[in-house]
N, C-alpha and C positions, 0 to 999 in steps of 0.2 A: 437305792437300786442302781443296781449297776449299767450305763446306758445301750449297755451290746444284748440286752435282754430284753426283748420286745414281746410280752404276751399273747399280744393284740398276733401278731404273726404265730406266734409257737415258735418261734426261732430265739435258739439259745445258743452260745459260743462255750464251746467245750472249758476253753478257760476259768468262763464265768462258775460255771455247773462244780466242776470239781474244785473251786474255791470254794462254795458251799456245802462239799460235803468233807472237805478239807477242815473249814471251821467252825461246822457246827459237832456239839459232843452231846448235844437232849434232843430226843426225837418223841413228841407227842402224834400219836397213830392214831386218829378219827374212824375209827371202822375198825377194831385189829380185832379178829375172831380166835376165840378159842381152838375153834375147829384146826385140827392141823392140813387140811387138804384145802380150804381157803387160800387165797392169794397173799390176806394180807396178813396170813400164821406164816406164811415160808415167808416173804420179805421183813417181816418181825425178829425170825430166827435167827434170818441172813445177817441184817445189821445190828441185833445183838455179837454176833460170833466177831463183828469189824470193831467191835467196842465201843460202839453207841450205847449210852443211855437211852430205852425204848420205855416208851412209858404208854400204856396200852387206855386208850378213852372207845369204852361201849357202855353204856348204861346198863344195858342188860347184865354185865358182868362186874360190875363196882363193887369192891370191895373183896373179890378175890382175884385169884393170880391168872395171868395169860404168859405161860412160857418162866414163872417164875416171877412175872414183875406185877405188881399189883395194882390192877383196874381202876379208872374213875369214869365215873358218868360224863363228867362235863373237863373241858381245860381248865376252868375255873378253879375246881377243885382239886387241883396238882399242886400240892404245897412246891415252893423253889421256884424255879427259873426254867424255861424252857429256848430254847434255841430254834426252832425246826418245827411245826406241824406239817404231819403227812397226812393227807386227806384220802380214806378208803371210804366214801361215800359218792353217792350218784351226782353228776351235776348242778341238779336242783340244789339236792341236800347242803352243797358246800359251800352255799351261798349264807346262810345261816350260820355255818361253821365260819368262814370267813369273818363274820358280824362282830363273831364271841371275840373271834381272834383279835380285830381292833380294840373291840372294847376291852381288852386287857393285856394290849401287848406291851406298853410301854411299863406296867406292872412285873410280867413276867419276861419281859425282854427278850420277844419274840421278834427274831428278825427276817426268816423267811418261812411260805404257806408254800407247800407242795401237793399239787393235787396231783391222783394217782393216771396212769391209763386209762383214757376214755373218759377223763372228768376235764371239763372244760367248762367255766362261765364267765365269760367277759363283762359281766355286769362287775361279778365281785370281784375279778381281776381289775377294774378301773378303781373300783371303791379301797382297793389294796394299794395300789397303787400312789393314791392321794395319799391314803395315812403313814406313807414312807415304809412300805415294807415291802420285800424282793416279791414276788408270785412267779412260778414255775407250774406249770400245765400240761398236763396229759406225758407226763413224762414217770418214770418209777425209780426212784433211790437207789434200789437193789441193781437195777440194769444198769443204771448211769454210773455206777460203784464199780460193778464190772466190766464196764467198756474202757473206762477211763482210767481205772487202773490196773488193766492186762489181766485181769481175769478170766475172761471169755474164757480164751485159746486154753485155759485147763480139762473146757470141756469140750473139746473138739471148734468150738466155734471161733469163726477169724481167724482160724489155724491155716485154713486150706489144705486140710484134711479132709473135710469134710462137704459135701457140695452139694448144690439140689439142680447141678446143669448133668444132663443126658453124657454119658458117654459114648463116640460116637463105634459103631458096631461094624466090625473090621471081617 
């Protein structure tokens, strides 16, 4: 883990962030739904179209396709190597996820846990921590993908096109 990334804070160095989306190429997605109006269908899309391997983990859907890539229940079950877990689960939830992830990271040669916006657990962030592997928290792949590399501004945003300050009435 790299030492400019402190959990415990939610403070990450832009450097760090896009070295990790830099070298990771497998992204296992804990939550990724069918549904295409879900959050975690568009940022599955998103980082298929960037040339991730997304590899889609809901039980409920094991064994058929999400976007083309085909579902497992558990990490466990991902034949190969994964690089990246994204966590689309509640905070509780991703405490457990977390668990799975140590107990077979150094099998599937997982080197960072990514929990999504609005997930945050410092429990499993320490217990991550210990077993040497990066955690990133309350942050989203898809957003950090496109802040960092100049994506926004395609759609109006960070252009300064675009503003949510009053103009003033002359």
């Amino acid at each position: 883990m790299s030492a400019s990334i402190e959990p415990s804070s939610l403070h990450y160095e832009d450097r760090d962030i896009a070295g990790i989306l830099r070298r990771v190429k497998t992204i296992a997605m804990v939550g990724a739904s069918a549904n295409w109006v879900r959050p975690s269908n568009f940022a599955m899309k998103y980082l298929l179209g960037k040339g991730y391997r997304v590899i889609p983990v809901n039980p409920g859907h094991a064994g058929k396709e999400i976007l083309g890539q085909m579902a497992f229940a558990t990490l466990s079950d991902i034949p190969g190597t994964i690089d990246m877990v994204d966590i689309f689960r509640g905070s509780d939830a991703a405490g457990d996820t977390v668990d799975e992830v140590i107990r077979i990271a150094s099998e599937k040669q997982i080197e960072v846990i990514w929990m999504q916006l609005g997930v945050r657990n410092d429990e499993a962030a320490k217990r991550t921590e210990t077993a040497g592997i990066t955690i990133i928290m309350d942050r989203c792949p898809k957003i950090e993908y496109g802040r960092l590399f100049g994506e926004l501004g395609w759609s109006g945003v960070n252009s300064g096109i675009i503003t949510a300050k009053r103009r003033k009435m002359t």
